[in-house]
C-alpha positions, 0 to 999 in steps of 0.5 A, a space after each residue: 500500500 502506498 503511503 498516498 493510498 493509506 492516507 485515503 484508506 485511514 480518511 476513509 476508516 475514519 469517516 466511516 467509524 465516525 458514522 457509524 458510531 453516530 448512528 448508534 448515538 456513541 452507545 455500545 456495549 463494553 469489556 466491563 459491562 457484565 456487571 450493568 444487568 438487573 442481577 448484578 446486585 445478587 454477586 456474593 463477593 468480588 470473585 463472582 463479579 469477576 467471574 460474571 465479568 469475564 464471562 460475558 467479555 469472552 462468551 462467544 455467544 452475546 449474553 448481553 440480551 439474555 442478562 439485561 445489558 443494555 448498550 451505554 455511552 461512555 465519557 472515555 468514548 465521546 471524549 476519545 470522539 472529541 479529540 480525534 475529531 478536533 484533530 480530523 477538523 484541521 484536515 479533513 474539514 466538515 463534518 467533523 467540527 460539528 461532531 467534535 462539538 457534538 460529542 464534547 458537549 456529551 463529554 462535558 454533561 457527563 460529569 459526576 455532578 455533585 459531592 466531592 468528585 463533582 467536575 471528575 468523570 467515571 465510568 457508566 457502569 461498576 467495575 471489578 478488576 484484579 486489584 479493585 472495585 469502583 462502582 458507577 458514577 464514581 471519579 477516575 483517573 483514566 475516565 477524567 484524562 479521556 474526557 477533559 482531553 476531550 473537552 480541551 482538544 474541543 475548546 469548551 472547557 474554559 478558564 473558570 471550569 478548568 480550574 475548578 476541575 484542576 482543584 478537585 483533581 489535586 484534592 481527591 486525586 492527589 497524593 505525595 508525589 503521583 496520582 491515584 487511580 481513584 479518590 479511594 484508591 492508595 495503589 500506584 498505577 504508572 499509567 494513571 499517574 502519568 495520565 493524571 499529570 498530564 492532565 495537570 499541565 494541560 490545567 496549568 497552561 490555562 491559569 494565569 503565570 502568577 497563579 498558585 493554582 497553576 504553580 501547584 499544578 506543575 509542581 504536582 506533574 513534576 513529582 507524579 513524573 519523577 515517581 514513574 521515571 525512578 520505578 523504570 526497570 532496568 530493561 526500560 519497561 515500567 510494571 503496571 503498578 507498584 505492589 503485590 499482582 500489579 508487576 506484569 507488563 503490557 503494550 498498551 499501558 506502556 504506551 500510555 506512560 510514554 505518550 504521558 511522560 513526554 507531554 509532561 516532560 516537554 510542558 515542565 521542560 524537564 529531562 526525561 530524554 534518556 528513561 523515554 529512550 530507554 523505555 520506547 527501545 523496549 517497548 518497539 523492540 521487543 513488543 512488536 512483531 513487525 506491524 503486529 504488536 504484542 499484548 504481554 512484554 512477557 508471558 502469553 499474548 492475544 488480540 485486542 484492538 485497544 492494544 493495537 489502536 494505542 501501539 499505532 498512536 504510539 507508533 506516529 509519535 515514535 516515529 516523529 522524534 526518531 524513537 520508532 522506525 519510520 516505517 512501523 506507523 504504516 506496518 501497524 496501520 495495515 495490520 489494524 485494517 487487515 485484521 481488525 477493520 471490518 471494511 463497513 465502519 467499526 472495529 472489532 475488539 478481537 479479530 472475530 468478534 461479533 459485538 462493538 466495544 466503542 470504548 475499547 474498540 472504535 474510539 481508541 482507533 479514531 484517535 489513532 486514525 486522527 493522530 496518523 491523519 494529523 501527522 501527514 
């Protein structure tokens, strides 16, 4: 495929999985929505919420109906939507302004509303994962990075809700030197910090020079940075998180504290060069076989479109600085197209899957898409 043929392949994907998300209003169903159905409140115990959890991710078979899951629309969703729309805005045209705007005011209604996490975005639905419980509706770190991103790439978050959502980041999100992964929460999670300062220094640039607030803010990034670069391992890859079960290492995440950790080394102008080249040699290096990335640093692999939505994203930003060959961009797009695309507007999270994730699925690969499209 040549590089004038993949641009108009990805404008097309892009376009396509735009609209079919329209057509759906942005809803679908979800990895983690096993627990959404009228049973879920009969679980004895974390166990079984995993076992429901799992069960209705990987059933062959869509239980969704039989369970009374019915399809959501997700802030991390509209929010990916905005920025990749935002981005598609600049070089594609309309209609992507209206949608862009469309799905940032989803985004932006879509906040917890009251109590203290009022102005943080949760997910729509409880989830169970090996090391944690959060109910629906409650503040995360991953769900808020998403959605403002969103709301900021789109412009309608301004000055004045900026700083509100940034003093409530601090407060509930904070703590000494990293981010939490929600305001209960006392594990570090490398991603989720990294997420949650990024987020801070994009706060910080909309406060005046003089303010504290803007001044608490970076200083907080700082910190949250410096916490990540020091738990780098020695062969450059960062372990999800710190703590019993949380050492594994995976593809996306890792991309996710690289992306992070460059945006809030390049605000702050502090050097994190050499743990970012370390780190991007191990993840292109050794988690990639050729255009195919690799879900595990170690152990097992499998498919998953999110993975590979986040490895192309990476890939354009890899490529662009000199710390991914200039080739693998388009090695991972044919992938993802070829294995994942279904030629008719939509993504499957694993190669042949029946049910839409677009959370998981479809926003991940706009903003990819946008990102390639962006990059030129």
């Amino acid at each position: 495929m040549t590089l004038t043929a993949a641009r108009s392949a990805v404008a097309e994907a892009a376009a396509r999985t735009a609209a079919r998300l329209d057509a759906a209003g942005w809803t679908g169903a979800d990895p983690y929505d096993g627990l959404t159905g009228p049973l879920t409140g009969l679980l004895p115990g974390r166990r079984a919420r995993q076992a429901v959890t799992q069960l209705v991710k990987r059933s062959p078979a869509d239980l969704r109906p039989l369970l009374g899951i019915r399809p959501r629309r997700m802030a991390m969703t509209t929010g990916l939507g905005a920025s990749a729309a935002a981005r598609l805005t600049l070089v594609e045209g309309d209609p992507w302004s209206d949608r862009r705007d469309r799905l940032a005011a989803w985004t932006m209604e879509s906040r917890i509303g009251t109590g203290p996490d009022a102005g943080l975005w949760g997910y729509e639905l409880d989830v169970q994962t090996r090391w944690a419980f959060y109910p629906a509706g409650s503040a995360n770190i991953v769900a808020t990075t998403f959605a403002a991103d969103g709301c900021l790439d789109a412009g309608v978050m301004y000055p004045g809700a900026a700083a509100k959502l940034a003093q409530v980041l601090l407060d509930r999100l904070g703590r000494d030197g990293w981010f939490a992964y929600t305001p209960g929460s006392e594990r570090l999670i490398h991603n989720g910090n990294l997420l949650g300062a990024s987020l801070a220094v994009r706060l910080a640039a909309l406060q005046p020079s003089s303010s504290p607030l803007r001044a608490e803010l970076r200083a907080a990034a700082g910190r949250a940075l410096a916490t990540t670069m020091a738990a780098q391992r020695p062969d450059g890859a960062w372990p999800y998180g710190e703590g019993d079960g949380l050492g594994w290492v995976d593809g996306f995440h890792t991309a996710y504290v690289l992306l992070r950790a460059d945006a809030v080394a390049t605000a702050l102008g502090a050097d994190a060069g050499d743990a970012l080249d370390k780190g991007a040699a191990c993840y292109f290096g050794r988690m990639f076989d050729g255009g195919r990335p690799r879900y595990h640093l170690e152990g097992a692999d499998r498919p998953d479109a999110n993975n590979v939505a986040t490895a192309l994203r990476a890939a354009v930003w890899g490529a662009a600085n000199g710390r991914a060959p200039a080739a693998l961009p388009h090695q991972v797009l044919e992938h993802m197209l070829t294995v994942y695309y279904d030629g008719e507007g939509g993504f499957r999270p694993a190669p042949r899957a029946r049910v839409r994730w677009p959370r998981w699925a479809d926003a991940p690969a706009l903003d990819a898409l946008a990102a390639l499209l962006r990059s030129g």
